[in-house]
C-alpha positions as a Markdown table, in Angstrom:
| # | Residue | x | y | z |
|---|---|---|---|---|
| 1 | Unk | 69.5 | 8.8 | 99.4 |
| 2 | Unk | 72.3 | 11.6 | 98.9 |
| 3 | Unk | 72.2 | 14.7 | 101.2 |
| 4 | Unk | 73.6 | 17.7 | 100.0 |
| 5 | Unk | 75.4 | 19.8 | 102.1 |
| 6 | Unk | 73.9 | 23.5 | 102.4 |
| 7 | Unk | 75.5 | 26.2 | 103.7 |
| 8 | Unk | 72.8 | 26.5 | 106.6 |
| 9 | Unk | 73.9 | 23.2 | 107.6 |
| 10 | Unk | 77.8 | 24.2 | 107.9 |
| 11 | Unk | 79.1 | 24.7 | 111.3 |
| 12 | Unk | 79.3 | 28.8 | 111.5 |
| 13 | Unk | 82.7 | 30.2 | 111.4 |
| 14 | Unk | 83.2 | 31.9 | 114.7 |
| 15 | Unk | 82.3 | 35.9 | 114.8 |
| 16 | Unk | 85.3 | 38.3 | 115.1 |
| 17 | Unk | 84.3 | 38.6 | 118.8 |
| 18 | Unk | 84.6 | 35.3 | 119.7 |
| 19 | Unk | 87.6 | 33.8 | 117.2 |
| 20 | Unk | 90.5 | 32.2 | 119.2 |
| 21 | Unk | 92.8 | 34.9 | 118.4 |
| 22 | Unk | 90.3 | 37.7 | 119.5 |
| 23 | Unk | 89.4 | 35.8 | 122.8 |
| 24 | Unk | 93.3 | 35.4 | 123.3 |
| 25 | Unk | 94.0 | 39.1 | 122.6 |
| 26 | Unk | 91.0 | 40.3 | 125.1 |
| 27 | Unk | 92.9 | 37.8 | 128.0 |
| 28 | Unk | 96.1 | 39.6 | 127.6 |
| 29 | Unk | 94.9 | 42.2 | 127.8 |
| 30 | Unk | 93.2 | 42.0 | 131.0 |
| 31 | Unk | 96.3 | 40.2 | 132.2 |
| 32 | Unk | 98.1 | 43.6 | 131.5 |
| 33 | Unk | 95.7 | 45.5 | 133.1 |
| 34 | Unk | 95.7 | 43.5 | 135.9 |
| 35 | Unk | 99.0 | 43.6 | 136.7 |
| 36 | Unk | 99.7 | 47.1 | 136.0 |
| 37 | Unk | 96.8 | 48.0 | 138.6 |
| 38 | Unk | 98.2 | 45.4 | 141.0 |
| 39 | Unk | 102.2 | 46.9 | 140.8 |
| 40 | Unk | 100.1 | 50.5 | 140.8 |
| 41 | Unk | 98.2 | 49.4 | 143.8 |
| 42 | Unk | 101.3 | 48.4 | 145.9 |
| 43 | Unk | 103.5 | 51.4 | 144.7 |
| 44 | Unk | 100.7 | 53.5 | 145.9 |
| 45 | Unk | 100.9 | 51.8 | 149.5 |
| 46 | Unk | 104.3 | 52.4 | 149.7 |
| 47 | Unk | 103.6 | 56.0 | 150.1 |
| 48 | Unk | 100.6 | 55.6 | 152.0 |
| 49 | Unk | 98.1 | 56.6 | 149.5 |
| 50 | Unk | 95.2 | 54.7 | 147.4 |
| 51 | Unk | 95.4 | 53.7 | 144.1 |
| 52 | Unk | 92.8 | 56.1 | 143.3 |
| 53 | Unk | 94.9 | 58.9 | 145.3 |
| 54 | Unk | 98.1 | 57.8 | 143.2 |
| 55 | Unk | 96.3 | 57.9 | 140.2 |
| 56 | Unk | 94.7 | 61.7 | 141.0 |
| 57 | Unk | 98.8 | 62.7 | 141.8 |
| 58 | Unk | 100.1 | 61.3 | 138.8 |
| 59 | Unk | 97.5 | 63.3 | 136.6 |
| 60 | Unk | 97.9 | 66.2 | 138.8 |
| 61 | Unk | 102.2 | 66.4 | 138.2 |
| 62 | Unk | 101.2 | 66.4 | 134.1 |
| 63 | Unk | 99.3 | 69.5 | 134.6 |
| 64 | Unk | 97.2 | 70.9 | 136.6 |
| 65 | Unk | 93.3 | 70.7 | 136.1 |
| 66 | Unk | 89.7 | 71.2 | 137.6 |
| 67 | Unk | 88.2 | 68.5 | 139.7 |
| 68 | Unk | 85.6 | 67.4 | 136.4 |
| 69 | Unk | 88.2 | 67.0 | 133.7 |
| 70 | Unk | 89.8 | 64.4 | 136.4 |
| 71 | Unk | 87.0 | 63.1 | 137.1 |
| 72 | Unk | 86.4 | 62.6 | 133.0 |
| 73 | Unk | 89.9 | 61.5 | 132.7 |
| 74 | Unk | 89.3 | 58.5 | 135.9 |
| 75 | Unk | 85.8 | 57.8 | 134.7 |
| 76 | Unk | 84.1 | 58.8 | 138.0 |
| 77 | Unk | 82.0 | 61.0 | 139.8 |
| 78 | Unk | 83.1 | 64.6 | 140.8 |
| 79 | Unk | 81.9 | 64.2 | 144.2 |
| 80 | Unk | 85.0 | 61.4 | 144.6 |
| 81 | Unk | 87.5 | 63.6 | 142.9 |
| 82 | Unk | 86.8 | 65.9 | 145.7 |
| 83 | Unk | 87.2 | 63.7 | 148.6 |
| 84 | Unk | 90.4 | 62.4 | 146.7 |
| 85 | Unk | 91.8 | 66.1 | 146.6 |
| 86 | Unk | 90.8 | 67.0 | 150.0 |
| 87 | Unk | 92.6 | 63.8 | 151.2 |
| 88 | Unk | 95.8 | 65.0 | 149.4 |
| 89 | Unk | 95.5 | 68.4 | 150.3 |
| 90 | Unk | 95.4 | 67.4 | 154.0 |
| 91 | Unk | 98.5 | 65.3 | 153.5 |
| 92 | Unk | 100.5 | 68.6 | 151.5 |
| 93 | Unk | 100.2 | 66.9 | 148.4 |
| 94 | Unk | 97.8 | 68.9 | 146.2 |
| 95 | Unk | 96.6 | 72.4 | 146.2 |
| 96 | Unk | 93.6 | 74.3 | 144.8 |
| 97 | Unk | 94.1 | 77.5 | 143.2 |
| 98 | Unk | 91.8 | 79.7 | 141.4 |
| 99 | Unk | 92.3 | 79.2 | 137.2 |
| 100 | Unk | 93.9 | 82.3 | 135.4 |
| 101 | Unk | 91.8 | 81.6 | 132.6 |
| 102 | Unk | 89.0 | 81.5 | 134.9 |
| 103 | Unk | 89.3 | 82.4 | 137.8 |
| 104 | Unk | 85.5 | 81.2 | 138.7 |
| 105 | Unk | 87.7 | 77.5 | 138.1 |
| 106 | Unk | 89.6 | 75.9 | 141.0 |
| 107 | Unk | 92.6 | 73.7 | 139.4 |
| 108 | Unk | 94.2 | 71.1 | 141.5 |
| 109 | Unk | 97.8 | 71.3 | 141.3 |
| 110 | Unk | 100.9 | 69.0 | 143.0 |
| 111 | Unk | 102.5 | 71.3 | 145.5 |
| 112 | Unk | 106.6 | 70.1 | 145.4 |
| 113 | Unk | 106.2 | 67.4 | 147.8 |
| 114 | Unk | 103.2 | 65.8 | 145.7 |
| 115 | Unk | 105.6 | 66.3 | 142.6 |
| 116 | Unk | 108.4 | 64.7 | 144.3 |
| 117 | Unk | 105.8 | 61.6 | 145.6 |
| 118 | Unk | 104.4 | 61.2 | 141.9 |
| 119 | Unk | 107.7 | 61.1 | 140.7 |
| 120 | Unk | 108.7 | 57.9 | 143.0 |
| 121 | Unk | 105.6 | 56.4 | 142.2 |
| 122 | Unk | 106.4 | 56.6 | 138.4 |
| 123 | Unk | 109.7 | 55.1 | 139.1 |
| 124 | Unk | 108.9 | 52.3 | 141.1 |
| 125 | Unk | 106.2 | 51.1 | 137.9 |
| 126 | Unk | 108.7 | 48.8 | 136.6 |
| 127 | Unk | 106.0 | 46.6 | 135.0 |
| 128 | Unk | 104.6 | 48.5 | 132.3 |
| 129 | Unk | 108.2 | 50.3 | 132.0 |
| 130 | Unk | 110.7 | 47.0 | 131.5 |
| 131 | Unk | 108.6 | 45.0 | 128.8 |
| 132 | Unk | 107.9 | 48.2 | 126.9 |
| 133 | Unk | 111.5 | 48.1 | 126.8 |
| 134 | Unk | 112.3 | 44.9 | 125.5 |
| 135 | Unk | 110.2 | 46.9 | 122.3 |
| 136 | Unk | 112.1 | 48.7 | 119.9 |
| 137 | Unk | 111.1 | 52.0 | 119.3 |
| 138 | Unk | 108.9 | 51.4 | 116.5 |
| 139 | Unk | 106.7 | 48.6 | 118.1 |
| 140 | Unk | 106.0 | 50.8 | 120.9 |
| 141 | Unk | 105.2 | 53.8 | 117.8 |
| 142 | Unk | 102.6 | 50.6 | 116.7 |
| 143 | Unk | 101.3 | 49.8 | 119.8 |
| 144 | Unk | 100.6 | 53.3 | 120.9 |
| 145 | Unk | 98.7 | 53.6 | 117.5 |
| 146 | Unk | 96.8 | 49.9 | 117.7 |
| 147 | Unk | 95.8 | 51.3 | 121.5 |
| 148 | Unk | 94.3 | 54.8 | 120.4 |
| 149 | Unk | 92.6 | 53.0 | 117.7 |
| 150 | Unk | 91.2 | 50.3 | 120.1 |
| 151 | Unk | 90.0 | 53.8 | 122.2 |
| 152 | Unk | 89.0 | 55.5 | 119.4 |
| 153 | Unk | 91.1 | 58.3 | 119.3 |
| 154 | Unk | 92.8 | 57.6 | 115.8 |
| 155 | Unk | 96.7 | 56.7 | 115.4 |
C-alpha cells in the first residue's frame, strides 16, 4: 500500500520567531545588552552612583527635561525619577529649575560638576564605543537604521 505524502504530514518549517538565525539574532542581542549594562553598571560605581543615577545624568547632560519625559525615556515610574533627582541634587549633580516655556514645569538640568561626571562616565563606556569602531561608517549608518526599525521609529 503506497502513502502519499501530504503537506499536513510535512515537518513545519520553523516560524520567523523561532528560525535558527532569528533565535541567534535575539542571543546577541541580549549578550549586547548585557554587557553594555554590566560596563554601565561598573562605570557608574566608579563615581559612586547607580546605574539608574548614571543613566538619569547622562540624559540630563543632552538636555535638560521634566521628571515624566525621563521617566518615558527610562520606562519607569515618575515617583523613581524623583528620588533619582533628589539623590543627585543632594550630591551637586542635578538641579531643578522652573521651564521658560513653562514655568509651571520644573526641568532637571546637570549643574557643571554633573556635566563634568557624565562626561567620564561616557568615556570610560569602551564597550559599546570600540566594536562600533571596528564598523565603517556606513555599517554603523545601517545598524542605526536596522535598530530604529526594530523600535519602530523608521530609518
Amino acid at each position: 500500500m503506497a502513502t502519499s505524502s501530504s503537506p499536513s504530514s510535512a515537518a513545519p518549517s520553523p516560524s520567523p520567531r523561532t528560525d535558527p538565525l532569528t533565535l541567534e539574532v535575539v542571543e546577541l542581542i541580549g549578550t549586547v545588552v548585557a554587557r553594555y549594562y554590566e560596563e554601565y553598571e561598573e562605570a557608574a560605581s566608579e563615581h559612586s552612583l547607580t546605574g539608574a543615577q548614571a543613566r538619569v545624568l547622562g540624559l540630563l547632560s543632552i538636555e535638560p527635561m521634566p521628571m515624566r519625559r525621563i521617566a518615558k525615556k527610562l520606562k519607569c515610574e515618575p515617583s523613581n525619577i524623583t528620588g533619582i533627582i533628589d539623590r543627585l541634587e543632594a550630591r551637586g549633580l542635578v538641579e531643578r529649575r522652573p521651564d521658560p516655556a513653562d514655568r509651571r514645569v520644573k526641568l532637571a538640568a546637570p549643574t557643571e560638576e554633573g556635566v563634568r561626571v557624565a562626561r567620564g562616565l561616557r568615556d570610560s563606556l569602551n564597550f559599546a564605543r570600540e566594536p562600533l569602531a571596528e564598523l565603517s561608517r556606513e555599517e554603523r549608518v545601517s545598524l542605526r537604521g536596522l535598530l530604529r526599525r526594530m523600535l519602530g521609529e523608521g530609518a
